[in-house]
C-alpha positions as CSV (number, residue, x, y, z in Angstrom):
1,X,5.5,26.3,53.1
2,X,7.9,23.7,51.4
3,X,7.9,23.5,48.1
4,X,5.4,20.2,46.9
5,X,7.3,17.9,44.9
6,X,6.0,14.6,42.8
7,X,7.4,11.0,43.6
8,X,8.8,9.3,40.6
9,X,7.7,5.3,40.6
10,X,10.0,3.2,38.5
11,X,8.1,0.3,37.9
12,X,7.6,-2.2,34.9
13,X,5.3,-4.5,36.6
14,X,1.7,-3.8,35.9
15,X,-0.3,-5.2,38.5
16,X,2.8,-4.1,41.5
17,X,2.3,-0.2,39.0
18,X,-1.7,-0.5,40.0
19,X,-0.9,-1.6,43.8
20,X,1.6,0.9,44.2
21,X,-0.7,3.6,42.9
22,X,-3.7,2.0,45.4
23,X,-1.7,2.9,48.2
24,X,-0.3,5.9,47.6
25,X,-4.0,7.4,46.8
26,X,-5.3,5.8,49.6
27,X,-2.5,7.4,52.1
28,X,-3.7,11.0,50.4
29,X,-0.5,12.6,49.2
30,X,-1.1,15.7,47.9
31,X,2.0,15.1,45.6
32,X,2.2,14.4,42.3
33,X,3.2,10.4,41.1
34,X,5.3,10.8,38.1
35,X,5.6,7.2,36.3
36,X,8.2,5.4,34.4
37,X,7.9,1.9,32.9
38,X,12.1,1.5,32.4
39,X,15.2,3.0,33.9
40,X,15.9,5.2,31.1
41,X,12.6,6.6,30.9
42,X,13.2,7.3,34.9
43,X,16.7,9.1,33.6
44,X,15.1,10.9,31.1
45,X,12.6,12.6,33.5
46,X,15.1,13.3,36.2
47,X,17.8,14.9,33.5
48,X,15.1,17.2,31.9
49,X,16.0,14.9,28.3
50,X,13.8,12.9,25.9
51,X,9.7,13.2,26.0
52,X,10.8,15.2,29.2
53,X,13.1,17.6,27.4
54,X,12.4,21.5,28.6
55,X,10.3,20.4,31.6
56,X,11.5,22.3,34.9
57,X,9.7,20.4,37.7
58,X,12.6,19.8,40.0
59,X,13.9,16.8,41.6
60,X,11.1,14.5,43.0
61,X,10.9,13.8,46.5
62,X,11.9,10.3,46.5
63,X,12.1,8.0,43.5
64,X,10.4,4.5,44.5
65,X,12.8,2.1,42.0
66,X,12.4,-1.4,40.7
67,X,15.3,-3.4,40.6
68,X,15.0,-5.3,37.7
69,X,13.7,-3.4,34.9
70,X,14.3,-3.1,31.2
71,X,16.4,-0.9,29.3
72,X,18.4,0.6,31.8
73,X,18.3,-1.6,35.5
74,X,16.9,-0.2,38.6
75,X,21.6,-0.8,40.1
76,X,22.3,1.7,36.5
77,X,20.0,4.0,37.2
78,X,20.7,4.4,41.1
79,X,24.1,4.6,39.9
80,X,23.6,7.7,37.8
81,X,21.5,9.3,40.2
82,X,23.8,9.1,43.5
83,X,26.9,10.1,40.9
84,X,25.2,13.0,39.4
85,X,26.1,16.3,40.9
86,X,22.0,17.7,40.5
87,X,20.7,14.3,41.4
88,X,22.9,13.1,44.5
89,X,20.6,14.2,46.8
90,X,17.6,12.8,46.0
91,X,16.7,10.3,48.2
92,X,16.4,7.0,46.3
93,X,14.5,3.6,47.9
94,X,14.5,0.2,45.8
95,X,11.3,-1.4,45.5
96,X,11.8,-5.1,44.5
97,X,10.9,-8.6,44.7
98,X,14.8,-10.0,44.8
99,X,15.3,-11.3,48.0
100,X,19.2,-11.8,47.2
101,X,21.7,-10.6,49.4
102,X,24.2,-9.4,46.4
103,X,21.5,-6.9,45.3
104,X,20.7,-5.7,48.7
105,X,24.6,-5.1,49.3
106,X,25.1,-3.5,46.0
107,X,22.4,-1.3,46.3
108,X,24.0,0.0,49.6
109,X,27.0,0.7,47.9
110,X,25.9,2.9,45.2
111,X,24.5,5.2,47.9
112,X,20.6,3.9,48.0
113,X,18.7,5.4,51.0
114,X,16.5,2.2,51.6
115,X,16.0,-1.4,50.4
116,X,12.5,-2.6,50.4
117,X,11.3,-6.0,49.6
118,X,8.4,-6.1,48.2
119,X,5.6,-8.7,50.5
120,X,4.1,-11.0,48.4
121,X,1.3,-10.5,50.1
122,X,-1.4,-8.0,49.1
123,X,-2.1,-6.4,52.7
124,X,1.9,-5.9,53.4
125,X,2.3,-5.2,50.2
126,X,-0.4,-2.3,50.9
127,X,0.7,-1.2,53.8
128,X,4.8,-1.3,52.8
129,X,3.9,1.1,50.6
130,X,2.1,3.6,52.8
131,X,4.3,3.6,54.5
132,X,7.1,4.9,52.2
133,X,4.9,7.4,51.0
134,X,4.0,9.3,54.4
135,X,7.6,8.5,55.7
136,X,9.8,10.2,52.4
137,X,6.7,12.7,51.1
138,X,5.6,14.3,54.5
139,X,7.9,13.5,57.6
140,X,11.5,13.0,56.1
141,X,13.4,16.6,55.8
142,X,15.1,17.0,52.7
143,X,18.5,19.1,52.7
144,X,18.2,23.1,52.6
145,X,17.7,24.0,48.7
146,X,16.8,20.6,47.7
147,X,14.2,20.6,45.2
148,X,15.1,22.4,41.7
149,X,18.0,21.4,39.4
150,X,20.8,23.3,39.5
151,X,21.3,25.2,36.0
């Protein structure tokens, strides 16, 4: 059996944190949902560094990433990941309210794996994010050996 890995949400935004969460309980992912409020907290949990220095969980399944967030922006920190030799592989989709076409194509270029505009409204909203979950935690196949950091 595959090895269960957690999603990492990279979100600022309280009330999109608490529909996000709604819908990923309600589509009943056994995985876990790791949270970070800014893009270097997201860096600090996927490099092993900071408040998550010595943890070994292994490369989340998919990182769900805000675009515009503080510290470090959601570009910066999809950046890092798809140039980091442990981290390239992780799939990466950006979760945002920008509708503009600059991020979209920028996004694309640093190597994200899908760009998803957040609906406005609280039903596609909902369902958007179901989606996402069963799609990159249960039907998408991840590369062989993906899952741990490299040492």
């Amino acid at each position: 059996m595959p090895e269960l890995r957690p999603i990492l949400l990279v979100e600022d935004n309280p009330r999109d944190l608490e529909l996000t969460l709604a819908a990923l309980e309600k589509c009943q992912l056994a995985n876990e949902i790791v949270i970070a409020r800014d893009g270097a907290e997201a860096m600090d949990y996927l490099t092993g560094q900071g408040a998550h220095a010595g943890q070994d969980g292994g490369n989340p399944t998919v990182v769900l990433l805000d675009l515009k967030l503080p510290k470090i922006d959601g570009l910066e920190v999809l950046e890092k990941i798809k140039k980091g030799e442990n981290l390239r592989h992780i799939p990466v989709v950006m979760l945002t309210s920008s509708r503009e076409e600059q991020d979209l194509v920028r996004s694309y270029e640093l190597g994200v794996n899908a760009f998803v505009v957040k609906p406005v409204e609280f039903n596609e909203f909902f369902k958007a994010i179901q989606d996402l979950g069963v799609f990159w935690a249960i039907l998408n196949e991840p590369p062989p050996g993906f899952g741990r950091n490299a040492p």
